[in-house]
C-alpha positions as CSV (number, residue, x, y, z in Angstrom):
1,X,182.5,69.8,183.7
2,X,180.8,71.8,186.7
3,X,181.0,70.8,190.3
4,X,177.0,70.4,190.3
5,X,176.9,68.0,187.4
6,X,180.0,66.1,188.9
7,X,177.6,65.4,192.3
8,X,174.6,65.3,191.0
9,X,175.9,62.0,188.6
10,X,175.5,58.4,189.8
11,X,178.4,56.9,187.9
12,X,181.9,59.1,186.9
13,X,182.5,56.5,183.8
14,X,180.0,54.4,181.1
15,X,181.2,51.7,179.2
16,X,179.7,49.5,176.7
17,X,181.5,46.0,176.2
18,X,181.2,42.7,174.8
19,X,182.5,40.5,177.8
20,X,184.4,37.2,177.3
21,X,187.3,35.1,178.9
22,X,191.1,35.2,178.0
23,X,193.0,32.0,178.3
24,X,196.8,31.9,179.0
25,X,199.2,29.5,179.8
26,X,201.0,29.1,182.5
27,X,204.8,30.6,182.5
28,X,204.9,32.3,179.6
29,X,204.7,29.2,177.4
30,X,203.0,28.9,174.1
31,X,199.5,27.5,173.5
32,X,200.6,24.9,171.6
33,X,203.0,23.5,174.2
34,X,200.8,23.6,177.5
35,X,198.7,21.4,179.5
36,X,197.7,24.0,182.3
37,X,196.3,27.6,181.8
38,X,195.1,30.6,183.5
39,X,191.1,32.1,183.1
40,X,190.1,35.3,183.2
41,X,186.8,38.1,182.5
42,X,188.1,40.3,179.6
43,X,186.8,43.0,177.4
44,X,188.7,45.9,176.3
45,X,186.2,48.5,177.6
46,X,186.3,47.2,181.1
47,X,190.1,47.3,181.3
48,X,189.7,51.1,180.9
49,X,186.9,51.2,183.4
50,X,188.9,49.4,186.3
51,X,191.5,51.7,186.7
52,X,188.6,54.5,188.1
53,X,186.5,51.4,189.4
54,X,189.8,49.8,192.3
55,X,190.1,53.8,192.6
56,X,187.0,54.2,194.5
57,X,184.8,55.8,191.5
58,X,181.2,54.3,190.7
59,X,181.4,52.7,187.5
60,X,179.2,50.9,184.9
61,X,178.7,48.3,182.2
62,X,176.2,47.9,179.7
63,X,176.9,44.3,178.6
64,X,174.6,41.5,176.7
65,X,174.9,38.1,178.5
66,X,174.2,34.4,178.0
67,X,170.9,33.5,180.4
68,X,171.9,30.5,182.5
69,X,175.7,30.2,181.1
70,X,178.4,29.8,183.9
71,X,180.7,32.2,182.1
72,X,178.1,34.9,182.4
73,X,178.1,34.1,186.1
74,X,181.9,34.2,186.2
75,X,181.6,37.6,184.6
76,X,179.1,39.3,186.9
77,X,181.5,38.4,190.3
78,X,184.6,39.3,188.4
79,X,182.5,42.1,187.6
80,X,181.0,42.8,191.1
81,X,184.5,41.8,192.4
82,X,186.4,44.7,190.5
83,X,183.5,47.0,191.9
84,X,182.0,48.0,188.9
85,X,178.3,47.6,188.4
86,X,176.7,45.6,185.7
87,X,173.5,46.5,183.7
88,X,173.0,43.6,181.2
89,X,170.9,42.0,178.8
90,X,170.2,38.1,179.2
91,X,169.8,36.5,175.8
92,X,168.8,32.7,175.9
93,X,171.7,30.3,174.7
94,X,169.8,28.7,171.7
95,X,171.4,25.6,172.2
96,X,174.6,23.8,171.8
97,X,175.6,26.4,168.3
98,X,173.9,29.0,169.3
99,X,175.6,32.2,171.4
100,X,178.2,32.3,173.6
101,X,181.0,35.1,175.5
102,X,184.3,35.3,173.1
103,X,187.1,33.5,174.1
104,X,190.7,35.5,173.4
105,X,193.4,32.6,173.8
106,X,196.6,34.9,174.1
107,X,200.6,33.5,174.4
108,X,202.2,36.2,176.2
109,X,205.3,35.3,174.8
110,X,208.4,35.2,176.2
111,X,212.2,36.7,175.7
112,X,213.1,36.4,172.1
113,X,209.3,35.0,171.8
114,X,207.0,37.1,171.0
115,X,203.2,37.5,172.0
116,X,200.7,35.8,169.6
117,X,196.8,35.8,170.3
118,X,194.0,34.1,169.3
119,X,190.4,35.6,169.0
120,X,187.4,33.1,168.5
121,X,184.3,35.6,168.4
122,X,182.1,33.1,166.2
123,X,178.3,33.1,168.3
124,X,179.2,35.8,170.4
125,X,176.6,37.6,172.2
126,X,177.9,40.6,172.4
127,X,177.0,41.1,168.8
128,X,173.0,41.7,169.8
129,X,173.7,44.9,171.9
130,X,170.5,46.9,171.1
131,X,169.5,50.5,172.7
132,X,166.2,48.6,173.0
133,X,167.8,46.9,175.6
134,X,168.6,50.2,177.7
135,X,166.8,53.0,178.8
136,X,169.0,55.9,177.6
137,X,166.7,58.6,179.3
138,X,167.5,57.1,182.4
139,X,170.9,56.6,182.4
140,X,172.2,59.8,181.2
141,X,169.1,61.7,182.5
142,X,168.4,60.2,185.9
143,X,171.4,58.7,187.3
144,X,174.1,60.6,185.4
145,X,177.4,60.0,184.2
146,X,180.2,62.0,183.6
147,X,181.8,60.5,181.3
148,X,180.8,57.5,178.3
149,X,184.0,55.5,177.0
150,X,183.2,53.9,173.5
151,X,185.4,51.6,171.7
152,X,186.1,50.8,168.0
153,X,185.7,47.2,168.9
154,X,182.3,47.7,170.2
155,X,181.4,50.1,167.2
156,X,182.1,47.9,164.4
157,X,181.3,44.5,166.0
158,X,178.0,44.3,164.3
159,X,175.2,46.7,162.8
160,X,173.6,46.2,166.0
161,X,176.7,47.2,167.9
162,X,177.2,50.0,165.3
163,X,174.4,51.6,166.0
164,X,174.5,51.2,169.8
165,X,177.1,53.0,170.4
166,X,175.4,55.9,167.8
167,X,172.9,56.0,170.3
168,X,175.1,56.4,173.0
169,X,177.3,58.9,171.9
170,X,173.6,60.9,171.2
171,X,172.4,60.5,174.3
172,X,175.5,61.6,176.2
173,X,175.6,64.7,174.3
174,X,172.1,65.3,174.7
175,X,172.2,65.0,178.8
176,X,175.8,66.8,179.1
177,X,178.0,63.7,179.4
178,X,181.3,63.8,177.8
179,X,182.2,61.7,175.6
180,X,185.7,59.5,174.9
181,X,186.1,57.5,171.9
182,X,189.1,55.1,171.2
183,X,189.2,54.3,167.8
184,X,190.9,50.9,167.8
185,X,190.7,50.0,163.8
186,X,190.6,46.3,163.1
187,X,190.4,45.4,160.0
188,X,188.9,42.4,159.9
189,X,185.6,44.1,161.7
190,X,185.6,46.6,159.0
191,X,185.5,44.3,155.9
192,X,182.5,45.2,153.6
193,X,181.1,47.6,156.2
194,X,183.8,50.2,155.1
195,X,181.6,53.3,153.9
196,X,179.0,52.5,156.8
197,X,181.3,52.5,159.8
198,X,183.4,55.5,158.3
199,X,179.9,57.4,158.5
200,X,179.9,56.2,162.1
201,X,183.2,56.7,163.3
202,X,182.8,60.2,162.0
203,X,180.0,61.4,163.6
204,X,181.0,59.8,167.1
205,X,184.1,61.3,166.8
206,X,182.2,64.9,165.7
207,X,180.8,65.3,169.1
208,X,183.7,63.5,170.9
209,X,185.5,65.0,173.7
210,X,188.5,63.0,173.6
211,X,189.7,60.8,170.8
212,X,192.3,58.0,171.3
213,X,194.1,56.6,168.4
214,X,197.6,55.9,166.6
215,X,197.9,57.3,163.0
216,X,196.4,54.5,161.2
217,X,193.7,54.8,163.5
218,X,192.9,58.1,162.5
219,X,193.1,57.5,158.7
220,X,191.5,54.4,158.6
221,X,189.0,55.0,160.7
222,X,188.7,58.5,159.9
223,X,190.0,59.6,157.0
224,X,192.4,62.1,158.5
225,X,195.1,62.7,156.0
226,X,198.8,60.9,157.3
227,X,202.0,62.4,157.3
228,X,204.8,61.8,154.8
229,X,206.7,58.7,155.5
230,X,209.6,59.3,158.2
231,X,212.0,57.5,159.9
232,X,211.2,54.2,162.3
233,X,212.6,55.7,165.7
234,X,210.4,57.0,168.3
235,X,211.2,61.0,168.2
236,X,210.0,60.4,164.1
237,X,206.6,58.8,165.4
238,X,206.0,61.8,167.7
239,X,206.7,64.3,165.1
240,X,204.1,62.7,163.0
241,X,201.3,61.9,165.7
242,X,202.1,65.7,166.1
243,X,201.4,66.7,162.4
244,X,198.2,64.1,162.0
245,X,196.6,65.8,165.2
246,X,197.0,69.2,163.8
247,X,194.8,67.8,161.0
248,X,192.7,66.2,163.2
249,X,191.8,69.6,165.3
250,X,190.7,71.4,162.5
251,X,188.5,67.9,161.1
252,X,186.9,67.7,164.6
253,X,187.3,71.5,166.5
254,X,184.9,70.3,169.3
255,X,187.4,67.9,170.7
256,X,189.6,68.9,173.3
257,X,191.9,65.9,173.6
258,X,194.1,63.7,171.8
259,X,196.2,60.8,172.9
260,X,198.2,57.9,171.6
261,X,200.6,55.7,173.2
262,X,204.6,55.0,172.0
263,X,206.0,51.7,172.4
264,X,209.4,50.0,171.2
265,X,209.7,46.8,171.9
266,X,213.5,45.8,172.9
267,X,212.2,42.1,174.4
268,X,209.2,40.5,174.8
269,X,210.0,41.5,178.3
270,X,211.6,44.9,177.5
271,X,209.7,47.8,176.1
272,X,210.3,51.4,176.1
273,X,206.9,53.0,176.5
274,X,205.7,56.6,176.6
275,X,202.8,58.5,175.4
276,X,201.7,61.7,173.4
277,X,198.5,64.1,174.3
278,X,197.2,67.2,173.3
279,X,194.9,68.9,175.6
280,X,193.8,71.9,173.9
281,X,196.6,73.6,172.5
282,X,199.2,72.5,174.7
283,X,201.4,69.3,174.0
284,X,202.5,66.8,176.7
285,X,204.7,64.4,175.8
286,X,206.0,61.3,178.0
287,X,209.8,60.7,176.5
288,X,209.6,56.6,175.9
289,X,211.6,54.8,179.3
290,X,212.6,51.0,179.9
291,X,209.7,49.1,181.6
292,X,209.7,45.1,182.4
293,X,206.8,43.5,180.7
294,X,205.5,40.6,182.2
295,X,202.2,40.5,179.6
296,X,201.8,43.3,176.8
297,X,198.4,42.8,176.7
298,X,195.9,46.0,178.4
299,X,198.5,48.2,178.8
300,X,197.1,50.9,176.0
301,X,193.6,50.2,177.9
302,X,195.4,50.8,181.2
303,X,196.8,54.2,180.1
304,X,193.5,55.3,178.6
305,X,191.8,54.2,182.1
306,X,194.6,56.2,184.2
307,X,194.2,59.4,182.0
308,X,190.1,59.5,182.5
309,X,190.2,58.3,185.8
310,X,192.7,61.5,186.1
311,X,190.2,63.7,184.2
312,X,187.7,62.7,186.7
313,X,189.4,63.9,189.5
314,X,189.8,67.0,188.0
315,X,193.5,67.4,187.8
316,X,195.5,69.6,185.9
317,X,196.2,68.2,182.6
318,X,199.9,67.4,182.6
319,X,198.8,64.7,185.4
320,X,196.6,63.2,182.9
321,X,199.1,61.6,180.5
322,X,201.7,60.9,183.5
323,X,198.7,58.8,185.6
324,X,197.5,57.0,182.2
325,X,201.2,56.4,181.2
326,X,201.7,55.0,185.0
327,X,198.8,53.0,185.1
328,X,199.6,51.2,181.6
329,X,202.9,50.5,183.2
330,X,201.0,48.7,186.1
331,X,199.3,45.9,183.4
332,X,201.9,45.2,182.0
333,X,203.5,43.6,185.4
334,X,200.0,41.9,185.9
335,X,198.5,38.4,184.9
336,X,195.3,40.2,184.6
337,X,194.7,42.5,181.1
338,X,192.9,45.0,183.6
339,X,195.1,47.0,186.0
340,X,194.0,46.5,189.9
341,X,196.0,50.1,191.6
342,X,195.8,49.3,195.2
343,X,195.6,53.3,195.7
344,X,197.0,56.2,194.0
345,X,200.4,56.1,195.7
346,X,201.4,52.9,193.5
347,X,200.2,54.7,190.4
348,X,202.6,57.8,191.2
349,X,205.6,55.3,192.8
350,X,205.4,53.8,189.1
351,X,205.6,57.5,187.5
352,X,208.7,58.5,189.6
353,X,210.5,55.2,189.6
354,X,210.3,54.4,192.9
355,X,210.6,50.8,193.5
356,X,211.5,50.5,196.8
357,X,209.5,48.1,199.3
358,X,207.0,49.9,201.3
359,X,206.5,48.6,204.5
């Protein structure tokens, strides 16, 4: 990406997201057991977009919202509030059963316990994204942006949805924009739409620039062939995220970048996290190491947030998968799903191990 289109671009990142609210109880409880809980905004897509957004970067959201609803409200100051601006749709409510924001109801867990959540997506508006709600030419042609960051979720959501994010990925290649995609299969979105969202998946991720995705990702979403069953321990699973992306390179030889996260879970409260990318033809590999969990939930969002917001800033790309891996670290200690880095410094403290106070 040249220095020209870098300045001349209103917004470094471009997310579409279905926005809703995530409810958690207090003190790692279960659901079932508390009285009291915590609200907050949540989408997946945002979580990536909020590491570059509390890092000084313009950011944007295309979004579909209830008119009038007081969770849309909530959503455009938490929004506003992470300072990332908001371009969204207003669809009228339709009454008591007609649409509303999704509402993820998530037990972090705790110790021995682990982390159950809830989805309830039934009405959600989200599902109506339409490119007839956006002007493409302008986005990509008149304000800019460096890079668009699609999600799976988003993709498969709905046939609306599905071909949304089609349109995007278009568009971005037409005006220069690179493109990320993170594949994020789930399998209940992909029931009985199988043949149509492979078609999908496979031409976003033809013109990607950087794919995100753990193995079944790729061959569920994609097709890409796995590697023979090894052992369980984490060298094994980076031997074979090695041996499904040298498939993957020659399936999709426009896309520069691959990237996948490694997790072992010792406690609810104790995992050993690291990461895997491949920039090119080069390999950099983040050996797993002991962080404390506080909530699980965002940190793969978090990592994929540090490593663009890295990418952005143009640094060389062994910084990439050490800022993402630092930056999913960061969720994880946070009661949030989104990380909020007060600067850089804390981002890099994480990567070295430097927990000392600063005063």
């Amino acid at each position: 990406m040249s220095i020209e289109f870098r300045q001349k671009c209103a917004f470094a990142l471009l997310v579409p997201t279905s926005m809703g609210i995530r409810i958690t109880p207090a003190n790692g409880q279960p659901v079932h057991c508390s009285s009291s809980f915590r609200m907050d905004v949540t989408s997946a897509e945002t979580n990536v977009a909020s590491v570059a957004s509390y890092l000084g970067l313009p950011v944007k959201v295309l979004t579909a919202l209830v008119k009038g609803s007081p969770i849309a409200r909530m959503i455009r100051d938490n929004l506003a509030g992470r300072h990332i601006t908001c371009e969204a749709t207003e669809v009228e409510q339709g009454g008591p059963w007609g649409y509303r924001h999704q509402i993820n109801i998530a037990d972090s867990g705790l110790g021995s316990r682990g982390p159950r959540v809830w989805n309830d997506r039934a009405g959600e508006v989200g599902r109506t994204l339409s490119v007839a709600d956006f002007d493409l030419d302008r986005i990509f042609g008149q304000e800019g942006v460096q890079i668009v960051h699609l999600s799976g979720l988003i993709g498969a959501l709905s046939p609306e949805t599905s071909k949304f994010c089609l349109e995007l990925a278009r568009a971005a290649k037409k005006h220069g924009t690179r493109i990320s995609f993170d594949l994020n299969h789930r399998a209940s979105f992909w029931k009985n739409r199988e043949r149509e969202l492979r078609e999908m998946f496979l031409e976003i991720a033809g013109i990607s620039d950087i794919l995100v995705g753990n193995e079944e990702d790729f061959q569920l979403c994609l097709g890409i062939e796995g590697p023979e069953a090894g052992g369980k321990d984490l060298a094994a699973k980076i031997e074979s995220f090695r041996v499904m992306i040298d498939r993957a390179k020659q399936a999709f030889p426009s896309t520069s970048v691959f990237a996948t996260t490694l997790r072992e879970v010792v406690s609810t409260n104790c995992h050993r996290w690291g990461a895997i990318m491949a920039e090119g033809s080069h390999w950099h590999v983040v050996e797993p190491r002991e962080i404390t969990v506080l909530d699980r939930i965002g940190g793969g969002d978090g990592f994929v947030g540090g490593m663009l917001y890295a990418v952005l800033r143009g640094w060389e790309p062994e910084k990439w998968v050490q800022f993402g891996w630092a930056t999913g670290a960061l969720v994880t200690t946070l009661e949030t799903d989104y990380a909020q880095p007060a600067d850089e410094e804390q981002i890099w403290s994480i990567w070295k191990g430097n927990a000392r106070v600063k005063r």
